[in-house]
C-alpha positions as CSV (number, residue, x, y, z in Angstrom):
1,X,2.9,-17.0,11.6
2,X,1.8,-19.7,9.4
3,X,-1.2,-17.9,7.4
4,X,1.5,-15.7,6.0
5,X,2.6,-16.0,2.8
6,X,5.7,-17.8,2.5
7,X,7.9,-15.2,1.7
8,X,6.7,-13.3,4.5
9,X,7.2,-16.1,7.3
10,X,10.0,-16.4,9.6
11,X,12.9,-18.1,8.1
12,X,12.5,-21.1,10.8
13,X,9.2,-21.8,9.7
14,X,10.0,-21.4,6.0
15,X,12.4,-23.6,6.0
16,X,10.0,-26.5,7.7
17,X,7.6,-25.4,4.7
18,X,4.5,-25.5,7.1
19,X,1.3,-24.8,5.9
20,X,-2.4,-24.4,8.0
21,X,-3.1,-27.7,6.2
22,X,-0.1,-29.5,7.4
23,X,-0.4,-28.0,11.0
24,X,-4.1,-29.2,11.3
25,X,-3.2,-32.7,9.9
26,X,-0.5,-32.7,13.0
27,X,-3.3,-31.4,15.3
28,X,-6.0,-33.4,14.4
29,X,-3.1,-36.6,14.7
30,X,-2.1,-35.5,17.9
31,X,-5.4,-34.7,20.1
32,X,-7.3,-38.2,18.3
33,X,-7.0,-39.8,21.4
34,X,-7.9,-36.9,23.7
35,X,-10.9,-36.4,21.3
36,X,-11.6,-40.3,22.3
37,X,-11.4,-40.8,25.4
38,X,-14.3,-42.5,26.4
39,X,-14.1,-41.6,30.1
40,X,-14.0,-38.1,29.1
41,X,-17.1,-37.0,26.8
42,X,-16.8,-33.7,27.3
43,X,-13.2,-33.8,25.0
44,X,-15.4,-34.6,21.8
45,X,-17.5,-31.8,22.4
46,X,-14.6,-29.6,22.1
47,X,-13.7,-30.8,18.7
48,X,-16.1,-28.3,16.8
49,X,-13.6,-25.2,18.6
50,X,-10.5,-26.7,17.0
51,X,-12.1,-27.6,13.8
52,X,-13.7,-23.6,13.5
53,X,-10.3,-22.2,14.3
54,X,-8.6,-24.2,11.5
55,X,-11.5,-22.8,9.1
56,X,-10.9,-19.4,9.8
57,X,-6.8,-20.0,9.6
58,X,-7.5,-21.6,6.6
59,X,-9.4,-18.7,4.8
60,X,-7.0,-15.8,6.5
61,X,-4.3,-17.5,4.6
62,X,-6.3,-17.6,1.9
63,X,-6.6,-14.2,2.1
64,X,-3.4,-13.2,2.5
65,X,-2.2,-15.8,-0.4
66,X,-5.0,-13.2,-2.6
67,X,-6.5,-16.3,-3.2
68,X,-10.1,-14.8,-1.9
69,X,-11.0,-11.3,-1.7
70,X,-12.4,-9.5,1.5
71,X,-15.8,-10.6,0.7
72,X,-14.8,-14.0,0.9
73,X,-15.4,-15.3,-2.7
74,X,-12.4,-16.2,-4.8
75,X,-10.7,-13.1,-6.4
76,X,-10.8,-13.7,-10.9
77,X,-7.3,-14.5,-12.4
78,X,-5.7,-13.0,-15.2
79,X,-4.1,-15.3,-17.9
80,X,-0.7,-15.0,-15.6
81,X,-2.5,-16.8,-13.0
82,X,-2.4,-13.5,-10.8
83,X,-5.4,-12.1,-8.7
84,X,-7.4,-9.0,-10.1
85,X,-7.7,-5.9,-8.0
86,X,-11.4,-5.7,-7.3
């Protein structure tokens, strides 16, 4: 899956060095004009849904980088740039 960290993603997906980032760019870049469409208001409504999910993705990997801790906040760095065990 994407929020894993790299060395722990499938080989396809490592190779195609894909991040949550670069997944919601596409996302966002592909559903701009379904999120448009003027003879469909309800689409924009559902923009908040996608935008929440890419949030959460965004902190999971986060999390799983050890860039946060499980209380959310980032994790203190030792001088080797390496997260501290709580």
């Amino acid at each position: 899956m994407i929020v894993e960290p790299n060395g722990r993603q499938h080989p396809d997906i490592r190779k195609l060095n894909i991040t949550v980032a670069k997944l919601e760019e596409a996302t966002n870049e592909a559903l701009s004009t379904f999120f448009s469409d003027l003879d469909n208001p309800g689409n924009a409504k559902k923009k908040p849904y996608l935008r929440e999910i890419f949030y959460i993705a965004k902190n999971e990997e986060k999390y799983k980088n050890g860039e946060i801790g499980e209380s959310g906040r980032p994790r203190e760095r030792n001088s080797a740039n390496q997260a501290v065990p709580p």
